[in-house]
N, C-alpha and C positions, 0 to 999 in steps of 0.2 A: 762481201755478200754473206758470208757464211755466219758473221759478228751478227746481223740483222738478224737470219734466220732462225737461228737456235736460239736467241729471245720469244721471237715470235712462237714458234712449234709449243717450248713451254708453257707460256702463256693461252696458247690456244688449246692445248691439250689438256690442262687443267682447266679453261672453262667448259668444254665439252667432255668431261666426265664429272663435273660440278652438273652440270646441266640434265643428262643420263640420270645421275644416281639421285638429285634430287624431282626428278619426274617418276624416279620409281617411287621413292618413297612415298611421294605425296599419294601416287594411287594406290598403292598398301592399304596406307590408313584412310582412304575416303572406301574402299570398296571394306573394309573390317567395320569404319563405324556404318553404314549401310548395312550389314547383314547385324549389326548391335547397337540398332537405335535408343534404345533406352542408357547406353551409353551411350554420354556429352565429351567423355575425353577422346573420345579418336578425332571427332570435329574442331575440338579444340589446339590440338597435335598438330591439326595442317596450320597454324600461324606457325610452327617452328621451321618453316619450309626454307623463309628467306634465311635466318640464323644461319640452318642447316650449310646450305650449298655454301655460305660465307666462310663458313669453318671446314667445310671440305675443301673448297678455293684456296682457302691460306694455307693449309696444311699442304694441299699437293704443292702450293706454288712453295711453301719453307723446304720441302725437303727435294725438292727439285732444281734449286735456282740456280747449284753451281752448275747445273748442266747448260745450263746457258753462257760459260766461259765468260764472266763480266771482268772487270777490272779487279783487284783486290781492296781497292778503296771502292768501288761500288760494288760490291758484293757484299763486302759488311757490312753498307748500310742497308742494302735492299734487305738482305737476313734481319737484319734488327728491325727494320719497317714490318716487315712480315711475320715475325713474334710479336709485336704489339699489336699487330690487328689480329692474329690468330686467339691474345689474348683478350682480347674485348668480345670477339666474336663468340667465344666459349660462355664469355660471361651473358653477353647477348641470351644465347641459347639457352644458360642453367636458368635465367628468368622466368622466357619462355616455358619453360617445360613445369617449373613449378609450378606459377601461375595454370597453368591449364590445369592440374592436378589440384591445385587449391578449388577452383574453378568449377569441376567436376564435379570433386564432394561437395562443394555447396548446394549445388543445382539437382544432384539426388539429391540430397538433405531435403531440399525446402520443396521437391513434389511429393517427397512422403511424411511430410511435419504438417499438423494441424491447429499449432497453436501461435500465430502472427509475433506475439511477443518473442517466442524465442528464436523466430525466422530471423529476426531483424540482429536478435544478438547475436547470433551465428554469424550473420553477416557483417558486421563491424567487427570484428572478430577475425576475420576470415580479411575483411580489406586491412586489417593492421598488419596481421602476417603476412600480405602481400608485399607491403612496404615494408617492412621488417627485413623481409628474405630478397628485397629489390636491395636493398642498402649493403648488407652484409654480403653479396654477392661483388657489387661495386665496389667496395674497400675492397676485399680482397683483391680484387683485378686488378685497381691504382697500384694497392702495392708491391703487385706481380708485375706491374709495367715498371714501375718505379727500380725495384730490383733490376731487372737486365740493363740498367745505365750503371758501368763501374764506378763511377766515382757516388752512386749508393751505397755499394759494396761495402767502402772505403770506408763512409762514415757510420755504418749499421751499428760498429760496438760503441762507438760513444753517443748513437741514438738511443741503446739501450741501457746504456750508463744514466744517462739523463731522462730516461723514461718517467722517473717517480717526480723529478723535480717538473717537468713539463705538464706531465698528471694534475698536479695541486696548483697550477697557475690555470692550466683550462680549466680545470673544477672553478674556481672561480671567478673564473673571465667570464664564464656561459654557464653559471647559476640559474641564469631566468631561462635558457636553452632545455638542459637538464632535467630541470623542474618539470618541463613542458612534459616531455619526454617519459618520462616515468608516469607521470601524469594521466597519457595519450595510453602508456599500456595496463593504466589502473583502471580506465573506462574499457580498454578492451576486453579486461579477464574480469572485470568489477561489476559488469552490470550496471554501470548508472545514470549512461546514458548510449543510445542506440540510434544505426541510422534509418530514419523513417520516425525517430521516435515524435509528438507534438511536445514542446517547450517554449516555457514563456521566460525571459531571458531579459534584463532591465526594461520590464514594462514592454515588451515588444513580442509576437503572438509568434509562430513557425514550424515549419520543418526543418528537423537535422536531415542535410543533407550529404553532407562530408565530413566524412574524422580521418586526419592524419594524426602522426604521432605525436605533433606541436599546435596546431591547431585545428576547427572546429566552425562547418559552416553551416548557418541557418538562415534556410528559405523562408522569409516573411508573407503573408498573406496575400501584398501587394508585387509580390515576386523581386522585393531586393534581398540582399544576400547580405548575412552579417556573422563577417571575421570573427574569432574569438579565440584567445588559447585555449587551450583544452583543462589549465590549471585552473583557469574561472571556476569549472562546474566541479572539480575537486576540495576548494574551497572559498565557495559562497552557495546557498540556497538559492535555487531554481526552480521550478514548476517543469512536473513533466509529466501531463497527459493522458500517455500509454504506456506506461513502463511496464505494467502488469496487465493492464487490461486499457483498450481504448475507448470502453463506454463509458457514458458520461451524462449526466442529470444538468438541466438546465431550468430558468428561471425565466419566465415574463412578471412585470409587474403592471398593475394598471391604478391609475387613480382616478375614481370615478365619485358620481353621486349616492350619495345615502338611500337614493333610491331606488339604487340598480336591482335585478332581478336575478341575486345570484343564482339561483337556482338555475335556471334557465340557461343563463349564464355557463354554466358546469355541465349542462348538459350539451350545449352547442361545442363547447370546446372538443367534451369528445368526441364527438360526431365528424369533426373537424382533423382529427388525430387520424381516426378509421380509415378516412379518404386520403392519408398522407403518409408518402413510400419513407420517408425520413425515422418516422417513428416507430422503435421497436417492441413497442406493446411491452417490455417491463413496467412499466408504471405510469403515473398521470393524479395530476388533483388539480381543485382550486377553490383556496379559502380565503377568505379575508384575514388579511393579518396586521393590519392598524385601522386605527380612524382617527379624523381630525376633527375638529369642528365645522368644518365644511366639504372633507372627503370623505373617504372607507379608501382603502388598499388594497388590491388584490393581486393574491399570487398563483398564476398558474406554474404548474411544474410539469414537464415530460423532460423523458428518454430518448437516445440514443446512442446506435454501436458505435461515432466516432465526435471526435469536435469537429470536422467538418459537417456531418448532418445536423449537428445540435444548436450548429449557428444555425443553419438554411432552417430549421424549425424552430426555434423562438422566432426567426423571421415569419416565416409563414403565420405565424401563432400570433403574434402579434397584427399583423395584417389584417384577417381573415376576423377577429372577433372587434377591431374598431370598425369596420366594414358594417358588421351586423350589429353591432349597438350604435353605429348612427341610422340602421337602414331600420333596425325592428324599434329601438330602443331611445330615442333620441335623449328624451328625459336624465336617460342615467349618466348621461358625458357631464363632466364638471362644469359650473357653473360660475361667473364670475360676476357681483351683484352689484351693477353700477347706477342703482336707483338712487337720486340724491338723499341725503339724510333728514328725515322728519324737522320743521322748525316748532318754535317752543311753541306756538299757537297750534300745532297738530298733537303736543307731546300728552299724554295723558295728564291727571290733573294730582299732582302729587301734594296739594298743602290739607295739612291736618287741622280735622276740628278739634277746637279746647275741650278738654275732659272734663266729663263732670264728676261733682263729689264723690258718685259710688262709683267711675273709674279707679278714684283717687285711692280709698282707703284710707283707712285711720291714721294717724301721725304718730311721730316716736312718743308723743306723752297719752298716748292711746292707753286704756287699761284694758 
């Protein structure tokens, strides 16, 4: 009976002071971020809750376990079980807490930043060192666990004997990996592309919506999503939007009659702009800028603060003035002239009368 219970007693004594010190903690930090709302890290603190008691669990239960009198062969494994999860849990935790901290200064950052563009780089920025510091937190920890197996021990000095030779076989086993990679943190400190940022990317329109360190995902208009390494946009030329600014000049073009009434015309448009929340009153025109023999060309041009409002208004723009030159204007919509062709009995009368002498003029033996 006794074998039974002194497992048990451990085991439950260490969940209920797991349980205890991580219900104190957690109301620490919810009753601190409440008295300091404007601080985001104490709210953010409480996700380290579950980490928390996981690593107080495995510690109490590592250094308690011989009190539980087990076997000598189940003792060392339970100990060894209980180091590798006490080390994952740490690692768990060092995540946790960065991330919050990353997290944090972001979220002040961007309620005291006024300028969208550099929001956005902060923030790609900010999600690379996340994965950055998720990464290098995990290696470490494999090869924390990896170490407390002796027969790692065993081979650690001709691991590191052969460290430079294994070096130059991955270096170019995972060239295109690598690549990516340096890549990924060339756009994070480089500025050259941003999440949120608009990109038009082989012929296809979107939003960056994810950047990892290898690749690069963009939200199309139509809401599909297109993979990409992250080495594409380091090199091949791209389109990109808002890198600096997200406003943006757009174009209607119209082709119409020679007899349209631009004036008019130009004035309806504005009129048209005034009554429309898309446009941001930097600027506006509309000229003629070709003609055919049977049309003229016309280009309106407006503003606005993003490429999404600048589509919705050449739409509207476009809309709103065929609208009113079939309703005011009919005349000036192009025309297509399917009147049969004159026959030679209607054609004008083109034969010449013979010249007379004083047409003629003198001849070469003229004096």
């Amino acid at each position: 009976m006794e074998g039974v219970l002194r497992p048990v007693s451990v085991i439950g004594g260490a969940l209920v002071i797991t349980l205890i010190v991580g219900w104190i903690a957690d109301q620490v930090v919810r009753r601190i971020g409440e008295r300091r709302p404007e601080t985001p890290l104490w709210s953010l603190l409480r996700r380290c809750r579950l980490p928390l008691q996981v690593v107080l669990c495995s510690a109490l239960l590592r250094g308690s376990y011989r009190s539980a009198k087990l076997t000598e062969e189940h003792e060392e494994l339970v100990g060894h079980v209980l180091t590798l999860v006490l080390i994952g849990a740490c690692a768990w935790l060092a995540v946790r807490i960065a991330v919050a901290i990353v997290e944090a200064s972001y979220t002040r950052y961007e309620a005291s930043a006024h300028d969208p563009a550099r929001v956005r780089r902060v923030r790609t920025q900010v999600t690379l060192i996340q994965r950055v510091v998720t990464a290098v937190v995990c290696v470490v920890a494999g090869a924390a666990m990896l170490l407390t197996f002796p027969a790692m021990k065993t081979v650690g000095t001709s691991l590191l004997a052969s460290a430079g030779l294994i070096g130059i076989v991955a270096g170019v086993a995972a060239q295109s990996t690598l690549g990516n990679l340096f890549a990924g943190l060339q756009i994070a400190f480089g500025d050259v592309v941003r999440i949120g940022d608009t990109v038009v990317v082989e012929g296809e329109w979107g939003r960056v919506e994810e950047i990892t360190l290898t690749y690069l995902v963009v939200t199309t208009w139509d809401e599909r999503r297109i993979t990409m390494p992250v080495s594409y946009f380091t090199g091949r030329p791209f389109e990109n939007w808002s890198r600096n600014n997200p406003r943006m000049t757009g174009t209607v073009f119209f082709h119409l009659d020679h007899s349209t009434p631009v004036d008019l015309m130009r004035e309806h448009l504005h009129d048209v702009l005034k009554s429309t929340l898309e446009w941001d009153q930097r600027a506006w025109s509309l000229v003629v800028t070709d003609t055919t023999p049977s049309t003229i060309q016309v280009r309106a041009l407006v503003t606005a603060k993003d490429a999404d409002d600048i589509w919705a208004l050449r739409c509207v723009v476009r809309e709103h003035m065929i609208e009113w030159l079939r309703r005011e204007h009919p005349y000036a919509l192009p025309r297509l002239n399917t009147a049969a062709a004159p026959g030679l009995e209607d054609a004008p009368d083109r034969r010449q009368t013979p010249p007379t002498a004083g047409d003629v003029g003198p001849g070469p033996g003229a004096v």
